[in-house]
Each structure stands twice: as C-alpha cells, then as structure tokens.
C-alpha positions, 0 to 999 in steps of 0.5 A, a space after each residue: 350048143 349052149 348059151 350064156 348071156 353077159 354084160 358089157 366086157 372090155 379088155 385090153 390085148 394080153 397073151 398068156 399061158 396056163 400050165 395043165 395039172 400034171 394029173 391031167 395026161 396030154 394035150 390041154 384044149 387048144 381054142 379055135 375059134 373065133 380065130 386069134 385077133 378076129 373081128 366079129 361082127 355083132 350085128 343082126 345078120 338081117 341088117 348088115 345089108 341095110 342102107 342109111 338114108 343118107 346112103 340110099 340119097 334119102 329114097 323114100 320107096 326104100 324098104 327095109 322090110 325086104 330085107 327080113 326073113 319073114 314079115 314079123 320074124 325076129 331079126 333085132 337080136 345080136 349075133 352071137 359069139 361062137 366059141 371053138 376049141 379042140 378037146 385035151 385027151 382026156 376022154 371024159 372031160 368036161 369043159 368051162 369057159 372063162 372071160 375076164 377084164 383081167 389079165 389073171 381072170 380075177 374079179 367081179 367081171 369074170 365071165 363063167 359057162 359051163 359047156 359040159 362035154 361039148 367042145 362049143 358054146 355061144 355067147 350073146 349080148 357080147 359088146 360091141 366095140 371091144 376086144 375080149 379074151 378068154 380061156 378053156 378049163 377042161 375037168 377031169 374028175 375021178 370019184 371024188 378027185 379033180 384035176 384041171 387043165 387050161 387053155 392057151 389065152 385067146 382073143 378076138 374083137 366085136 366090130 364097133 358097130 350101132 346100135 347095140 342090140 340086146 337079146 332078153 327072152 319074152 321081149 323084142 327090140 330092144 337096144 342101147 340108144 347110145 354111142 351115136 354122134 351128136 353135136 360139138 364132137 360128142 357122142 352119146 353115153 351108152 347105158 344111159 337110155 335104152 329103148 324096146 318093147 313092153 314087159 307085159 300085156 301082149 308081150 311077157 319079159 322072162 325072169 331071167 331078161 328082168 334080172 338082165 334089166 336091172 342087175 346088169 344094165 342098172 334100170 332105175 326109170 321104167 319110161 310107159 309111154 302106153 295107154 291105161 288099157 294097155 297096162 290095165 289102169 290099176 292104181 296098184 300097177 307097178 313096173 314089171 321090173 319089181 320093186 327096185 324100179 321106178 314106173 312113170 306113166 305118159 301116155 303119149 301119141 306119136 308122130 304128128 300126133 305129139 302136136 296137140 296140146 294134150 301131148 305138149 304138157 306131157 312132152 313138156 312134162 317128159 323133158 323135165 324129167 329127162 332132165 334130172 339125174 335120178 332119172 338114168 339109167 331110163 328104159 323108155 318103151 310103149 309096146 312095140 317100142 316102135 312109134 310112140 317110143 320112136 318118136 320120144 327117141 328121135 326127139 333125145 336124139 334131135 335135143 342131143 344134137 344127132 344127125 338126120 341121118 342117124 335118127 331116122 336110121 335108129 327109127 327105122 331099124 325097129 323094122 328088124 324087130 317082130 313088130 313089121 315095117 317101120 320106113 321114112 317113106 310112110 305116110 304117118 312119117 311123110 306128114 310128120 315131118 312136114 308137120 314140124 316144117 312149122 318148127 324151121 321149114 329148111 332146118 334139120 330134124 334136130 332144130 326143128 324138134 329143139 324148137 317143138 320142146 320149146 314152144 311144149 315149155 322145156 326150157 333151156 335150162 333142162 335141154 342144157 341139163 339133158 345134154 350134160 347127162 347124157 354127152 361125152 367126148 367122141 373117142 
C-alpha cells in the first residue's frame, strides 16, 4: 500500500461526475472507501480509550501507558486515511488519486498519489475536522498514446477530534498545540504553535519531515529548549530545519524545576518572545518534547486561559509517544503543582502559572500581545 502525506485540506460537500475518455473501454473505477459521507477518526488508535482527567474524576493512579503496545512504542502518529476503489476493465491501468479544495480540482491545493497498479493507497497527516473528497484517474497507455478515465467524486469527513498529530519520519511527538478552548469562547489558532521531539543528537528528522516543517506548516522559530551538551555547544549550530529558520536557545528545567531564578529570566525572557509576531509559526521542542517543552506548554496554554483539564490532558498525552509514561500522578508532577500553590493556593493551574510569569516579569503588555496572537473565535 502506498503512502502520501499533505497538508491541512478543507472543502466544502460537492458531488460530481467525470466522464471516461471514449478510448478507455468499460466501467471507470468506482471508489469504495472511505464510504460516501463517512466519519473517519484520526486519531492514534492507542489513544482513543484514553481518559481526560476530568473524566477519570482527576484519579492519580491513572496510567495511560496501559494502554500502549509496548513501553516506548510508537502510538502518537494519526491514523491514517485508507483509500478503496474498484478497478476499470481496463487490465493494465494504472491508477492516481487526486484531493482537491476545489470543485474542479484545480489549484495550489491539489493533492496527487500515484498508486501504480494497485487498486489502494493511504493518506496520513490528513486534517482533522474537515470534509474531503477526492477522485480515482485510471491510465491507460499504449506505446506512446494515453488515455484516461475518472472516477465518480466521493467523499468523507475526519473527526474533529484533538490535538492534531503529525507523522514525520525520524521524529516523535509531534502535534499542533492548537484548537483547545481557551478563555472568554475562544480557542487557540491552529498552525501556530507546534510542539514535539529534536531534529537531532539522539533523534534524526528525514529530508522529507524537514521539508514538511518548513514548506507546509510554515516554521519560522525553531524554540530549543536543551542544554548545550545536547546540541553540541558550537557557535556555528544552527536549526536543522536550514536556513530559512530561526534558532533560539533556552535552555530551560522543567516542572518544579522553572522556579529558580535561573529559570525565570529565561521564562521571562521566553514570553517576551512569545509575545512578538515574527515569532509564529513557533516549533518549541527539548528532546522528548515531553518535560521541558511540556512544561513551556502548559504554560502558553494556562497565559491562553485553557482548562486544567485540557492542559494536563495535552501533557499526558506524550505518554503515546516513544518517549514512555508521562501522567499527572507522578511524583515530579505531584510537587510541581504543589509548588505553584505559592501562585494561588485554591486557583486553576492557568492563574497560577499567570501569576508565576508575572512574578518572572512578563508583563501585562506581552501576556495581552500573546493572546491576540494566538486566540480566535471558538466556531
């Protein structure tokens, strides 16, 4: 089965046909699946029986690693889209599918996969949240002539579900941090902030993952949040994204770890950032993108005014990666949290941690500047 990955697709619900080449003898293909006006769920399949605190009534003892194949397996990429079709009658055709945002299948946003002779091929890194179609063109070629044929458009939808996972080859854990719901009926705005592992050192991003980044998410901020005996301490080290990317260096501790001084100025230091423009779009990682870059996490998403449920949902959900059990019942999270108490001793997460950046010297001004940066309207 082949493979193709792509970029955020959305699309309005269109039924059309297309008309086979006379030279093309016979039936066209006819898609089969996904089914016509399915739901497909996107979702990782080890974390669809994964309970938010709020819906285990905040049980410590909970462990999402239970729920994983193997200790450090790999369960944090999306499922991915299988596509179905029955063949023309043509025997030897060869077969390409097509996904467009257009009606017509015209533009920038046109999705191709070349399928070859095979009557299947998958998609992964498909949106969430959006209702796609596509479309089956079978090739006949004799000598140097080509006919064509297309299928009847179908359609389905992907389950708005959260977050949005990302397979990219030679990496791990990596997702869009947006689309929560955040204070006042807003949410955050997808493509904005992304969080995962490193591109280098002990993990190594692919070609083709880097080009994702960068083309089709639009990194401009590569966010380290390492040590320089992790990225190796040259003054020549530059992002493994290339050129096109920014690299800036914190690095920071994390959990209870962020309250002394050292970690304020750069906590500080970090928000200021945060709250500039040219930052976005931002890919904040350590290595694991699991603790230092969870805790950094956690605290855009408590600024944005996001649930305690949703934020320590986010955290432990790197569990599903290949970096092992993360849960709010660990010790390290146990005393962080009772750490912040110092911050608002009955107050959610979110205020506290509001009230930590304050006392780090971020100032009203950028906390306002990071809101209107990265909120929108709830639809």
């Amino acid at each position: 089965m082949k493979t193709f990955r792509f970029s955020q697709i959305s699309l309005v619900l269109l039924t059309a046909a297309f008309v086979c080449v006379s030279a093309v003898q016979g039936a066209a293909p006819i898609p089969t699946a996904p089914e016509q006006d399915a739901v497909v769920d996107l979702r990782p399949a080890a974390t669809r029986d994964y309970k938010t605190p709020e819906a285990r009534n905040w049980d410590l003892e909970y462990n999402p690693a239970k729920l994983k194949k193997d200790a450090h397996g790999e369960d944090s990429h999306p499922t991915p889209v299988v596509f179905q079709w029955k063949p023309c009658d043509a025997p030897d055709a060869s077969y390409v599918v097509e996904l467009s945002t257009n009606s017509d299948f015209t533009g920038d946003d046109l999705v191709i996969v070349d399928a070859g002779k095979a009557t299947e091929c998958q998609a992964t890194n498909v949106a969430p949240g959006a209702t796609l179609f596509w479309r089956v063109k079978a090739i006949v070629k004799d000598g140097d002539a080509e006919t064509t044929c297309y299928s009847d458009v179908a359609s389905f939808k992907t389950a708005a579900t959260l977050p949005r996972w990302y397979d990219l080859p030679g990496i791990s854990n990596v997702r869009d941090a947006g689309g929560w719901k955040a204070a006042n009926g807003k949410r955050i705005k997808k493509g904005m902030v992304f969080r995962g592992s490193e591109f280098d050192n002990h993990m190594k991003i692919e070609e083709s993952s880097r080009e994702f980044i960068v083309k089709k998410l639009g990194v401009r901020v590569d966010l380290d949040l390492r040590g320089k005996s992790e990225w190796g301490g040259s003054p020549d080290y530059a992002s493994p994204l290339g050129s096109e990317v920014r690299w800036i260096n914190f690095p920071i501790s994390s959990y209870s770890g962020i309250l002394d001084d050292r970690n304020k100025k750069m906590f500080r230091d970090i928000f200021a950032l945060l709250a500039k423009p040219e930052t976005y779009p931002v890919y904040t990682h350590c290595w694991a993108g699991a603790d230092r870059c969870g805790t950094l996490n956690m605290g855009i998403k408590a600024v944005l005014g996001v649930s305690d449920n949703d934020i320590f949902t986010d955290y432990e959900l790197t569990t599903f990666s290949i970096f092992g059990e993360r849960r709010i019942g660990s010790g390290e999270m146990i005393k962080f949290r009772e750490a912040l108490k110092k911050y608002g001793e009955n107050e959610p997460f979110s205020v506290q941690f509001v009230n930590y950046l304050k006392e780090c010297g971020v100032t009203d001004e950028e906390l306002d500047s990071i809101r209107n940066l990265l909120l929108e309207d709830a639809q």
